[in-house]
N, C-alpha and C positions, 0 to 999 in steps of 0.2 A: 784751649786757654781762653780766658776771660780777659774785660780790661779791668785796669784795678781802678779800684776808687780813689786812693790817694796818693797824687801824684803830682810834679808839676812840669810841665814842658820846658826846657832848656834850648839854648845855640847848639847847632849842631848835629841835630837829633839826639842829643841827653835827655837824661831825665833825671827827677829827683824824688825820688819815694819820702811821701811823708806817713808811715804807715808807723812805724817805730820814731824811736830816738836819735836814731843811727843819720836818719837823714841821707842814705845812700844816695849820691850820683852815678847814673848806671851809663856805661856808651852802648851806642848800640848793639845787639847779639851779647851782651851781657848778663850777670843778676847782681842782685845785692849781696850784702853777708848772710842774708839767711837763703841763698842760692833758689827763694821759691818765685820771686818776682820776677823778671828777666823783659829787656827793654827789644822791641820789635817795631824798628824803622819809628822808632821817635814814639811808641807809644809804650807806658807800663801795661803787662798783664801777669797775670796770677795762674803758676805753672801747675797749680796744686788743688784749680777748685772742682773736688766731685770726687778729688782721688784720696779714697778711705785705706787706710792700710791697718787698720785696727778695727773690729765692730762687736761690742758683746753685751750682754747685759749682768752689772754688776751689780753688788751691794754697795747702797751710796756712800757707808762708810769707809768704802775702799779709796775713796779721792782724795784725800779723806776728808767728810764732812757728816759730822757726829751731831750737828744741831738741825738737819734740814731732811724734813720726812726718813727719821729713823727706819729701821726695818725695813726701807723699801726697794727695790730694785729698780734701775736708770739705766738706759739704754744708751750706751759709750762709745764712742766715736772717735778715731785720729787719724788724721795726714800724717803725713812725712814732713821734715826739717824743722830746722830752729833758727832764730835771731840772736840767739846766746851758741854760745861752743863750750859749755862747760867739760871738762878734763877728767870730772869725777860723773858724769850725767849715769842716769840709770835708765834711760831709754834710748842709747845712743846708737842701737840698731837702727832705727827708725828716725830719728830727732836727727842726726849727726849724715842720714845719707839721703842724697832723693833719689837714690835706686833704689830704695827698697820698695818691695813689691806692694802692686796698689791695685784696689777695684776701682771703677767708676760707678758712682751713685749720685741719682739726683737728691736736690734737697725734701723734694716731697716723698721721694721714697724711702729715707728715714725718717720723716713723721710717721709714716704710711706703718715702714717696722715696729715703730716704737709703741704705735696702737694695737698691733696684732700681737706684741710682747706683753702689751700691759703695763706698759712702764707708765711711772709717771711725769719722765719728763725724758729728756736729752743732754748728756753730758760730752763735754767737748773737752776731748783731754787724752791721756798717753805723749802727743809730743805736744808741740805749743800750739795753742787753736788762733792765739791773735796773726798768725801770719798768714792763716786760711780766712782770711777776715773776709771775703766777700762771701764764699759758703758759709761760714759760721752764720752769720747776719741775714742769709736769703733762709734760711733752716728757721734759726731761731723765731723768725718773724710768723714763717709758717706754723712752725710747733707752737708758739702762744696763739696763734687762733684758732687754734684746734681743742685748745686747754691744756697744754703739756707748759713743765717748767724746763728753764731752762739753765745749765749748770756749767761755768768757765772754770777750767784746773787751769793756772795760768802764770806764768814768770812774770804776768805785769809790766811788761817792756810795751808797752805803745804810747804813742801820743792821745793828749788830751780830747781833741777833736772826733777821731774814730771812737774813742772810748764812750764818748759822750754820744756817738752816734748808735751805739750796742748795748750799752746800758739799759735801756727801759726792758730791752726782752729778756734780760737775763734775772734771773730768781736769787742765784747763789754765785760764789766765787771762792776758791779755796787758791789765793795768792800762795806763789812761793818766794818769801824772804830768805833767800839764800846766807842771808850774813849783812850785819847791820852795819858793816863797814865797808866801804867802799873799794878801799884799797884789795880786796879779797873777790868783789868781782872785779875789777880788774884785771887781778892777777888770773885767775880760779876759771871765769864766764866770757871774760872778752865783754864787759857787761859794764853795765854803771847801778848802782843803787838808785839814786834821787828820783827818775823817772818812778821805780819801782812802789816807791812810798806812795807819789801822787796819786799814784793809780789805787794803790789799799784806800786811801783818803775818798778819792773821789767815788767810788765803787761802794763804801759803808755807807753813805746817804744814799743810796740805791736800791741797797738787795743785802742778803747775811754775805756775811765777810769770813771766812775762816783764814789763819794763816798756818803755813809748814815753815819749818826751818829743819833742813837735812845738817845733823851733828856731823863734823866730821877734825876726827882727832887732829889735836895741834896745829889744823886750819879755823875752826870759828867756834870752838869748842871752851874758851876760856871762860873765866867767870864776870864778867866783865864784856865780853862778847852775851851771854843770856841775861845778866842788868842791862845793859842798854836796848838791848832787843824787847825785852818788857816793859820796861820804861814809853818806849815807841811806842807801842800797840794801849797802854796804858791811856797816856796823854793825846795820842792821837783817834784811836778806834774805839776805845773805852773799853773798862774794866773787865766785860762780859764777853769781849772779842774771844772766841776760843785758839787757841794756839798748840797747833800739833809740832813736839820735838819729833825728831824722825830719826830712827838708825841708819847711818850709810853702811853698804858695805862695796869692797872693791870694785868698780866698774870703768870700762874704757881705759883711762889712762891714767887714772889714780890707783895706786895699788897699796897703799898703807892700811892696816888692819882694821876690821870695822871697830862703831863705837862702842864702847862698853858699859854695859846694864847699870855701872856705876854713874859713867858720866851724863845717861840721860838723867837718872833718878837724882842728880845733885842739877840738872837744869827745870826739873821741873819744880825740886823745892823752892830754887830764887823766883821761876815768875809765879808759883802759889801765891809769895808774900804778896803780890800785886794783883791779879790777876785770876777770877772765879772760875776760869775756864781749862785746864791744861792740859794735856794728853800726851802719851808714850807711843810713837808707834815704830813699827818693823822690827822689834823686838818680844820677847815677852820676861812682860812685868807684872808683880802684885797690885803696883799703882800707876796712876795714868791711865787709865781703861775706861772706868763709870762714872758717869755724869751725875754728881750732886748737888744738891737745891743751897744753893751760897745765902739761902737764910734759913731754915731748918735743916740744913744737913745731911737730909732724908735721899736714900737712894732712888736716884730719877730714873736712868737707863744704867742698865745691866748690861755689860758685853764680857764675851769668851770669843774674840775672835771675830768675826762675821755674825754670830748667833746671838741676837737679842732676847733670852728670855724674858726678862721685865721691863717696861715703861710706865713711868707713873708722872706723865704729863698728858694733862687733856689740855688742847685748843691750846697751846701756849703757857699751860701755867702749872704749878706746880699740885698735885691734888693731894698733899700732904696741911700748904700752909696756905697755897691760893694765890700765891705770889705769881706774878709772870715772869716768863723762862725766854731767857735769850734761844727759845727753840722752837722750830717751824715744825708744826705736825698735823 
């Protein structure tokens, strides 16, 4: 174990993690709610940093982020646990236990992988990478001096400060907007929204933004729940923010039937009217898949899955009309 970065000493030997929102006060031989922090005679440390229980190299569109180095493949990374408890999670093998089975790896020896892979960069993701925040942050720093990018899948639960302190090394972010209403995490995550936003906000002036929202019937699935979810990303991220709908299907403790091919393809028509960017995934659709030039029309990226047969953006920009493309390549 490490010590953690943010913390603050308490009466008592307490402690108080400023790492999230949560604000946990820990006694001592304790952790937090995301059970990775744990307090040791008055000091915080970090149960979790080195221990990789996921490592693979994926396609980046699998995070999913469809606007940052298409085609390529990113060298993918995860701890164990979570700061959210979501009832419906889709990695709650790993997110939901810190038994689950872990290697240890230094931060340089996943640069070290990710050059001998060819990746072009490092993604931090499967469970939540902000609570691994001291690895994430000694990794990250390495891998941009080596010239790797670096890639956050992330619930957006932390505080302003850490954030602001990880920011500069990271390239990308694919937030997940669980439900633009609060009272759903609450219910749903053990969770709050408003942190969640700050964090998409303050991340867009930084690096590409992509956001997910997981559909899941007669929880966040209304119409009304997808207008205000586009409306957010509209007036706060701007028009071009890409926004992946996602299919749930039963997992952990949710067991109602997944979404259905109807109700994404009626979420994706509302944020179209708003929104140049929209996407289908965990399912398969006719629409929501390819990326088109939102001023000629013209087809940018081709996808069947994983498999990019066509791209027709050079450096940014569209090589139909010439325009520049909310896409890193």
């Amino acid at each position: 174990m490490i010590e953690a970065l943010y913390y603050k000493s308490l009466k008592d030997d307490q402690v108080q993690c400023q790492l999230c929102p949560f604000f946990c006060t820990i006694n001592k031989k304790n952790q937090g709610l995301c059970g990775a922090r744990t307090n040791r005679n008055g000091k915080l440390y970090s149960k979790i940093y080195g221990e990789v229980t996921s490592i693979s190299l994926d396609p980046i569109e699998k995070k999913p982020l469809y606007h940052f180095y298409p085609n390529q493949n990113i060298l993918s990374i995860g701890t164990k646990g979570c700061n959210f408890h979501c009832t419906f999670c889709q990695n709650w093998q790993i997110s939901q236990s810190l038994n689950a089975h872990s290697q240890k790896i230094e931060p340089k020896d996943i640069v070290k992988i990710a050059k001998e892979k060819n990746s072009f960069g490092i993604a931090y993701t499967y469970s939540e990478p902000l609570i691994w925040f001291e690895f994430v942050l000694e990794t990250a720093r390495l891998a941009k001096q080596e010239g790797l990018k670096n890639v956050l899948v992330t619930n957006g639960f932390i505080n302003e400060k850490p954030l602001l302190e990880v920011l500069p090394y990271i390239d990308a972010l694919n937030i997940d907007i669980k439900s633009i209403d609060d009272a759903f995490y609450q219910k749903y995550c053990q969770g709050q929204l408003k942190p969640v936003l700050k964090t998409a906000e303050l991340a867009k002036s930084k690096a590409l933004v992509e956001i997910t929202n997981l559909v899941i019937p007669t929880k966040n699935d209304s119409e009304k729940n997808f207008q205000d979810l586009t409306n957010w990303i509209y007036n706060h991220l701007g028009k071009e923010t890409p926004l992946h709908f996602s299919a749930y299907f039963p997992q952990y403790k949710l067991t109602i039937p997944p979404t259905t091919k109807e109700t994404l393809e009626k979420a994706f028509a509302i944020a179209k009217e708003k929104l140049s960017f929209v996407y289908l995934g965990n399912i398969s659709t006719e629409i929501g898949q390819n990326t088109y030039c939102p001023y000629c029309q013209e087809l940018l990226i081709e996808r069947h899955g994983y498999f990019i047969p066509q791209i027709n953006i050079k450096k940014g920009t569209c090589t139909f009309c010439q325009k520049v493309i909310n896409v890193i390549n």
